[in-house]
C-alpha positions as CSV (number, residue, x, y, z in Angstrom):
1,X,-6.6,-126.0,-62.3
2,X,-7.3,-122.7,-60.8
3,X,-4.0,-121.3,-58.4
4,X,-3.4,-118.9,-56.0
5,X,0.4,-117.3,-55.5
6,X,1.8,-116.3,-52.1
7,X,5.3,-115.3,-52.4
8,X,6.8,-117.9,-54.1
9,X,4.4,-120.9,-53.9
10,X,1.5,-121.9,-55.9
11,X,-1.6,-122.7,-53.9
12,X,-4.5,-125.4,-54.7
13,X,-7.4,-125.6,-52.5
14,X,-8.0,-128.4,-50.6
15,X,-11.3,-130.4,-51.4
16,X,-14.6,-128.8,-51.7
17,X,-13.8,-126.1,-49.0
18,X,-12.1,-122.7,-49.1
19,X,-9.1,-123.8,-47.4
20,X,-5.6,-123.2,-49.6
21,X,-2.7,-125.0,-49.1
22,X,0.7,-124.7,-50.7
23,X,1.4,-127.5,-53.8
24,X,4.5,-128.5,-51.4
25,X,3.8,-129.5,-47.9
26,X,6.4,-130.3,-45.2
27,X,6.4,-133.5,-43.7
28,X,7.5,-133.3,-40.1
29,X,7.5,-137.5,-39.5
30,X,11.2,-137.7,-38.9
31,X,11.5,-134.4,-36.9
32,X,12.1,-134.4,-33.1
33,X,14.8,-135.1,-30.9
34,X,17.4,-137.1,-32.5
35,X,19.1,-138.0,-29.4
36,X,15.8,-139.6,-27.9
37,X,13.2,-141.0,-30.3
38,X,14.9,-141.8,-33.8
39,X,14.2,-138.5,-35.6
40,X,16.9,-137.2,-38.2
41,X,16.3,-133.2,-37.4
42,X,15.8,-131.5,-34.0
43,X,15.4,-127.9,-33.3
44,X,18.5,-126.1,-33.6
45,X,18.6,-127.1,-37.8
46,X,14.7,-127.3,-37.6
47,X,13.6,-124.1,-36.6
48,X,16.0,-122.8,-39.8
49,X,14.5,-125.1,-42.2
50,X,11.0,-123.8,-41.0
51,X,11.5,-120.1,-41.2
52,X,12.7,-120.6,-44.5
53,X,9.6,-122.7,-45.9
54,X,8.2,-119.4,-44.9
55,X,9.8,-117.4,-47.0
56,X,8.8,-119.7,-49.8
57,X,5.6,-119.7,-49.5
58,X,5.3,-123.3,-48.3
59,X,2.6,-123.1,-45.4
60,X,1.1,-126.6,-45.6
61,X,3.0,-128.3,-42.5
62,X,2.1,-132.0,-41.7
63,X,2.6,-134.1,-38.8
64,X,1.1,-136.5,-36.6
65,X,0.7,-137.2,-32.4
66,X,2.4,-140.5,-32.9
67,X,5.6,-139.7,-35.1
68,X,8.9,-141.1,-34.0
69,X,7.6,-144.2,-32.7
70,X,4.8,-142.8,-30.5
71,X,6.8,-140.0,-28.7
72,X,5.0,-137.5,-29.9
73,X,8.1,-135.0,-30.4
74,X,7.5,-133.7,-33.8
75,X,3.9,-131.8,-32.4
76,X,6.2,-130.7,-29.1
77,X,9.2,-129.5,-31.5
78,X,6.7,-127.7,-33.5
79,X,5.1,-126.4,-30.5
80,X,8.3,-124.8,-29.0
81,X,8.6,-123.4,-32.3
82,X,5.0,-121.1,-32.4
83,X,6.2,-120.2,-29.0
84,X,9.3,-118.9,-30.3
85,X,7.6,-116.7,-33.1
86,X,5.4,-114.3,-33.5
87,X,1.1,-114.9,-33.8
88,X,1.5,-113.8,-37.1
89,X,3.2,-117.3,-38.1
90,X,1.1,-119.7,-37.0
91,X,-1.9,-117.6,-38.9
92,X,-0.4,-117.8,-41.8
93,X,0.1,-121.9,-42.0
94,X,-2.0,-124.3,-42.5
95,X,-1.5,-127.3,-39.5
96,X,-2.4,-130.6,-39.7
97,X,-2.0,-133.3,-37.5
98,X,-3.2,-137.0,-37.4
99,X,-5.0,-139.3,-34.1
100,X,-5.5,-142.8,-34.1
101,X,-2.2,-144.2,-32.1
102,X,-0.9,-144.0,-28.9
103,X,1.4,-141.4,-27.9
104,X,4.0,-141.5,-24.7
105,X,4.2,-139.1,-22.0
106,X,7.8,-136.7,-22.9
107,X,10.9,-138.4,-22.2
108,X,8.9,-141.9,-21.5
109,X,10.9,-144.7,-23.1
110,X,8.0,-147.0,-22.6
111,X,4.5,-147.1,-21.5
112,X,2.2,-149.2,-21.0
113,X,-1.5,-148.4,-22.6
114,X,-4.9,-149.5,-21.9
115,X,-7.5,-150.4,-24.6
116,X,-9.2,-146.9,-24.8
117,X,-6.1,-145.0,-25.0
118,X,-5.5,-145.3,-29.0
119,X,-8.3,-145.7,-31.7
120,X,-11.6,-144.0,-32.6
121,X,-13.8,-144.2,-29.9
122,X,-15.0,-140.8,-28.7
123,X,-12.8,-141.0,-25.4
124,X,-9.6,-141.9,-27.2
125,X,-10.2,-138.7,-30.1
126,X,-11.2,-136.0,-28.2
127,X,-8.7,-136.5,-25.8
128,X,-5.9,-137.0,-28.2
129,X,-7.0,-133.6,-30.0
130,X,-6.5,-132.0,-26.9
131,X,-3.1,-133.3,-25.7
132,X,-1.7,-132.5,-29.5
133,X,-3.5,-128.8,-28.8
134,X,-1.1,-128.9,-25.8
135,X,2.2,-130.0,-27.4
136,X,1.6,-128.0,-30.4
137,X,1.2,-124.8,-28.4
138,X,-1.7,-123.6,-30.2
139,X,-5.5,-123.2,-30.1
140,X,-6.6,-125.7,-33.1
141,X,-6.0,-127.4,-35.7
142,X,-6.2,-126.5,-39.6
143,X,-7.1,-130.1,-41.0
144,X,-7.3,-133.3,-38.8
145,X,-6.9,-136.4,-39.8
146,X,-8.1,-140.2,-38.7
147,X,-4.9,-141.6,-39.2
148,X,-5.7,-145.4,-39.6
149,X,-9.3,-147.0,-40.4
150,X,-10.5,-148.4,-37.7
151,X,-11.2,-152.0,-39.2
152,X,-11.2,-155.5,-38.0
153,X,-10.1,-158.1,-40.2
154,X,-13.4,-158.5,-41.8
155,X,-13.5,-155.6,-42.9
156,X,-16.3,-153.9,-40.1
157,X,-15.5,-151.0,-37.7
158,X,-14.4,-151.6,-34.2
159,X,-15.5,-148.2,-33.5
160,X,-19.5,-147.0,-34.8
161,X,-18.9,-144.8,-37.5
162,X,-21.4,-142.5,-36.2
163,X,-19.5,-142.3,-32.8
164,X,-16.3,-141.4,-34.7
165,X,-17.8,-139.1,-36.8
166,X,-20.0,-136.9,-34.4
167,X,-16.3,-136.9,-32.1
168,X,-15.1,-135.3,-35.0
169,X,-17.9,-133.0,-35.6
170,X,-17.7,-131.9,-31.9
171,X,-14.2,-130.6,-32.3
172,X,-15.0,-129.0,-35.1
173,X,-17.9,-126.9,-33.5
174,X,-15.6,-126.1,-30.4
175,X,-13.2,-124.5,-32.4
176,X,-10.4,-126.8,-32.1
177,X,-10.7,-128.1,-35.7
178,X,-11.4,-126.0,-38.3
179,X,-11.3,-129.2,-41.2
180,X,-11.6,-132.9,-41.4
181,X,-9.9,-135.7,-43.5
182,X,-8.5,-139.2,-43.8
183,X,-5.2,-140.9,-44.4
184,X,-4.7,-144.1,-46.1
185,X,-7.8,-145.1,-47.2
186,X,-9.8,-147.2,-49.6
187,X,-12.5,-145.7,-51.9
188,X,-15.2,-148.3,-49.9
189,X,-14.0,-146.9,-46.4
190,X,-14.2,-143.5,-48.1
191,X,-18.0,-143.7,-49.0
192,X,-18.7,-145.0,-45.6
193,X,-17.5,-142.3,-43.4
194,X,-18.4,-139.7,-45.8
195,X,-21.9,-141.1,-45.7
196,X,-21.5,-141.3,-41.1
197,X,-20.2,-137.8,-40.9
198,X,-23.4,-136.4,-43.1
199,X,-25.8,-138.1,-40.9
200,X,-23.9,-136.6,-37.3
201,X,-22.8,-133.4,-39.2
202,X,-24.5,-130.2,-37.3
203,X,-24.3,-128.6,-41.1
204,X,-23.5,-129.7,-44.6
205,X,-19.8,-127.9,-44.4
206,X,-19.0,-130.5,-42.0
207,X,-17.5,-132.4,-44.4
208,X,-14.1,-134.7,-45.6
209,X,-12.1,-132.6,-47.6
210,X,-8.8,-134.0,-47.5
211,X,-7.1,-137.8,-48.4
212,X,-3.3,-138.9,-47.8
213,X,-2.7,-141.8,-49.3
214,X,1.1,-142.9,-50.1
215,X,1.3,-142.0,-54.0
216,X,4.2,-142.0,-55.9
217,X,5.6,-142.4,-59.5
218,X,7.4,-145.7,-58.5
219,X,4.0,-147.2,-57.0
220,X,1.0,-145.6,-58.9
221,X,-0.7,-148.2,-58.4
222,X,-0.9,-148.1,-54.0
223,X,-2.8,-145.1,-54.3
224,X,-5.8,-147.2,-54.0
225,X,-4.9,-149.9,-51.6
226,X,-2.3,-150.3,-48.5
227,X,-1.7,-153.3,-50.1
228,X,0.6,-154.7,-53.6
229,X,-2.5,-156.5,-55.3
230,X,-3.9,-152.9,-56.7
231,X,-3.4,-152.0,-60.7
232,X,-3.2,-148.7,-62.8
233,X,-6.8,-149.2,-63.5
234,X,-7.6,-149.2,-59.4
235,X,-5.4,-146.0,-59.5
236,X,-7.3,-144.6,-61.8
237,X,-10.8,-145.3,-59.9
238,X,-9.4,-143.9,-56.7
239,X,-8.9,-140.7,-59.1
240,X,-12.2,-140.7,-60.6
241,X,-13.8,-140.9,-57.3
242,X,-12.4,-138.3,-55.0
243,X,-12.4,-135.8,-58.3
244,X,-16.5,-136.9,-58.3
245,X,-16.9,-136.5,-54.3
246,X,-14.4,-133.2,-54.2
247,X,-12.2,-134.9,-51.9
248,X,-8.5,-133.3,-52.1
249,X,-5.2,-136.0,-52.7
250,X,-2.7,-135.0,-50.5
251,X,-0.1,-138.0,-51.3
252,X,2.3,-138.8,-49.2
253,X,6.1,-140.5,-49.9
254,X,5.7,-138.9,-52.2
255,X,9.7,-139.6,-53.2
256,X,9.2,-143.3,-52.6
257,X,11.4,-142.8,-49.2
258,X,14.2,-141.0,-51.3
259,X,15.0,-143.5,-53.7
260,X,13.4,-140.7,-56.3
261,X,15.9,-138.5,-55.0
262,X,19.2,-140.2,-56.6
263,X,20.7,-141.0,-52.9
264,X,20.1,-144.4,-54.4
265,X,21.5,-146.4,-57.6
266,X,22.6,-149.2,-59.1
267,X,25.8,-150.0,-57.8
268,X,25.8,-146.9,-55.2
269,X,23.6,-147.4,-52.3
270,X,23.5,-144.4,-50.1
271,X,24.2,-146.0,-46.9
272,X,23.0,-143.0,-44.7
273,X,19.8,-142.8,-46.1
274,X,16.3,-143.7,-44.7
275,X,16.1,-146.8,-46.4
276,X,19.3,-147.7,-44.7
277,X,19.7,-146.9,-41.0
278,X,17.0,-149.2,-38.9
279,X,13.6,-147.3,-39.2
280,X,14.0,-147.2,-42.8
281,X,13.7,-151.8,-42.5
282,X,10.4,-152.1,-43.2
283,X,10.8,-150.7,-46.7
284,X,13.9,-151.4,-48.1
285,X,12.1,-155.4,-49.6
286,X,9.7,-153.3,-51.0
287,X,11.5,-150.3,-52.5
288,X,15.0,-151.2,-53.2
289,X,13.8,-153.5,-56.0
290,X,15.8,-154.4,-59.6
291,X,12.7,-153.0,-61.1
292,X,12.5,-149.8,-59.2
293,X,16.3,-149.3,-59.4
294,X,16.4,-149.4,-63.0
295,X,13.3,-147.0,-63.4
296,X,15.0,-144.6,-61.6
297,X,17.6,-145.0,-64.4
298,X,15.3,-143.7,-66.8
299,X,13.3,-141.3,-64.9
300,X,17.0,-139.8,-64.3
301,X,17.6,-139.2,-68.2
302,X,13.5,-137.9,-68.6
303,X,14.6,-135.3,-65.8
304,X,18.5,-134.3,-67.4
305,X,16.2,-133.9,-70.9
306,X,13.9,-131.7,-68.7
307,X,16.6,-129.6,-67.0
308,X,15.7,-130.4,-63.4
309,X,16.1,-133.2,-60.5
310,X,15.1,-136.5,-60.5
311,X,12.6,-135.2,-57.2
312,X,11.4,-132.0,-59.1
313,X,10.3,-134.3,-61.7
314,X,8.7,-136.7,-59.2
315,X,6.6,-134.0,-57.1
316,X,5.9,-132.3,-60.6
317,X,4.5,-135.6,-62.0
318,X,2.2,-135.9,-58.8
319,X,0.8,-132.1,-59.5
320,X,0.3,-132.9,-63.2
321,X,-2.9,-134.4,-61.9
322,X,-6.0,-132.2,-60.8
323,X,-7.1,-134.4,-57.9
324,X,-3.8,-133.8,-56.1
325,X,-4.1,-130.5,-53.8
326,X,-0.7,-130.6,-52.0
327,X,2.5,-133.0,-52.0
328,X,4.2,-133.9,-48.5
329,X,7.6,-133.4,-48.4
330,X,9.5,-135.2,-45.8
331,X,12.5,-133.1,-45.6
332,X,15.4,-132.6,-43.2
333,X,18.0,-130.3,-44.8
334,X,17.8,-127.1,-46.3
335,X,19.2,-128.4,-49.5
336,X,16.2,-130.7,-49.7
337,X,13.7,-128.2,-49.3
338,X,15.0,-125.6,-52.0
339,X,14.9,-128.7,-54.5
340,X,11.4,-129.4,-53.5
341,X,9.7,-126.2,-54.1
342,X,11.4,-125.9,-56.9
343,X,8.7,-128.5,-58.5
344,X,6.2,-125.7,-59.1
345,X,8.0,-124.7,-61.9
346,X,8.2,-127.7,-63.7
347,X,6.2,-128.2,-66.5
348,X,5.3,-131.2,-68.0
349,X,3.9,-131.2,-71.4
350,X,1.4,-134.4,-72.5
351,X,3.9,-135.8,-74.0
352,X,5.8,-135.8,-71.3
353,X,3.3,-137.2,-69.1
354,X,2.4,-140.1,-72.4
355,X,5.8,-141.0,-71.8
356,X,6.4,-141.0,-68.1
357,X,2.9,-143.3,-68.2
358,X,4.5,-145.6,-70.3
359,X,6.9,-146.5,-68.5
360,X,5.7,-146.9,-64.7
361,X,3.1,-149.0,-66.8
């Protein structure tokens, strides 16, 4: 795996491009205003967490237009941060955002939205690319991503991939978009838009360079499917294909919403965590499991023997594998994001990784 170091971060590029993002990206989903949209970090603490993943080296910032249940205050806190600093930061990063939902007008409890004003119809994209332009206070984007496939329940498009696709490529040739990718996606979906974007493409670097699919060493097995029915051996396709294609993994919860932090185990439940307060509902069936609880355990013990955190040994386990480009980090604290980039340094041997395979087997 051939690196790159800027002050203190390793770099991996991202697909087949020339584009190099940091091995630890920040996550900016639970960023905002607290107050207001059921964020965990607003700007006063924000804007000190962000000049510092600065001086480390970690560029790779990662949000979407619909965080925070559709308010779209991570891309304005971000925005009132490049207007805050100098040119020279927002040259430096690498910025990418994500379009598929709805987003509310600022300070809009509700809203009411008609059919054309979420999805991937050529209306809905180009006009959602240049609303986030707007709240992120800058003239484009480093990597956008289709958030969501735009599938019925049989499986088709509701959207002609073509139509997506050439939206896409549009953007890109107006300068507001300077890559493309995907987030949570199947390798059949995969194959299908690559193959749509190469017939609208105005040239063959018109490409998808970039994946996020949730990946994690609690759920391997996801990496492949939104779904619980996947297996190693589907993880392992998933692998084998974007490698073959060139297609970069950027996973995300990628510390299966901090239960591979520590804040939670056996018999001490951190009860201000994510998985706790009300957003963090729709996970807790699925994550707070006997099974996962008592791999933690052991993953604990691998880490002590290894001299680092139970995290560092997540994110390191992630990078251990070639296809991965980049790890999104959802942090909000300081603390959080020293831990974090301290991953890089981690080295796992193969029998390290023999063992670790073992047992999320």
């Amino acid at each position: 795996m051939h690196t790159k170091v800027f002050r203190e971060m390793k770099y991996r590029r991202m697909g087949h491009s020339g584009l190099w993002v940091s091995e630890i990206g920040l996550g900016l989903w639970k960023w905002g205003d607290p107050v207001y949209d059921g964020s965990r970090i607003g700007e006063h603490e924000g804007f000190r967490i962000l000049d510092h993943a600065l001086e480390l080296g970690v560029t790779h910032w990662d949000t979407a237009n619909s965080y925070n249940f559709g308010s779209g205050n991570s891309e304005r806190l971000l925005g009132r941060y490049f207007a805050s600093r100098e040119k020279k930061v927002r040259n430096e990063l690498v910025l990418a955002t994500k379009v598929r939902n709805s987003v509310r007008d600022e300070h809009k409890m509700s809203q009411d939205f008609s059919p054309n004003e979420l999805g991937s119809s050529r209306k809905y994209i180009i006009r959602a690319v240049e609303d986030s332009l707007k709240r992120l206070q800058t003239d484009w984007i480093d990597v956008l991503y289709d958030h969501f496939p735009d599938n019925l329940p049989d499986g088709s498009w509701e959207t002609p991939l073509e139509e997506t696709w050439d939206a896409y490529n549009l953007l890109v040739s107006q300068g507001k978009v300077r890559y493309l990718a995907v987030s949570n996606r199947t390798i059949t979906q995969l194959e299908q838009e690559s193959n749509a974007l190469e017939s609208v493409a105005s040239n063959p670097s018109r490409r998808i360079i970039g994946v996020q699919n949730a990946y994690n060493v609690l759920q391997p097995f996801k990496l492949s499917s939104l779904k619980n029915l996947a297996t190693r051996s589907d993880e392992k396709d998933f692998l084998d294909y974007i490698e073959k294609k060139q297609i970069g993994l950027v996973p995300y919860i990628p510390l299966a919403v901090g239960l591979l932090t520590g804040r939670y185990r056996k018999g001490n439940i951190d009860t201000s965590g994510r998985l706790s307060d009300q957003a963090g509902e729709e996970w807790r069936d699925e994550f707070l499991t006997s099974r996962n609880l008592e791999l933690v355990e052991k993953l604990n013990l691998i880490a002590k023997d290894k001299g680092c955190s139970l995290a560092q040994l997540a994110i390191a386990w992630l990078l251990s594998h070639d296809a991965v480009c980049s790890v999104i980090t959802g942090i909000t604290k300081m603390d959080q994001l020293k831990d974090n980039a301290g991953a890089i340094s981690v080295s796992l041997t193969k029998s390290d990784l023999a063992e670790l395979d073992k047992l999320i087997s």
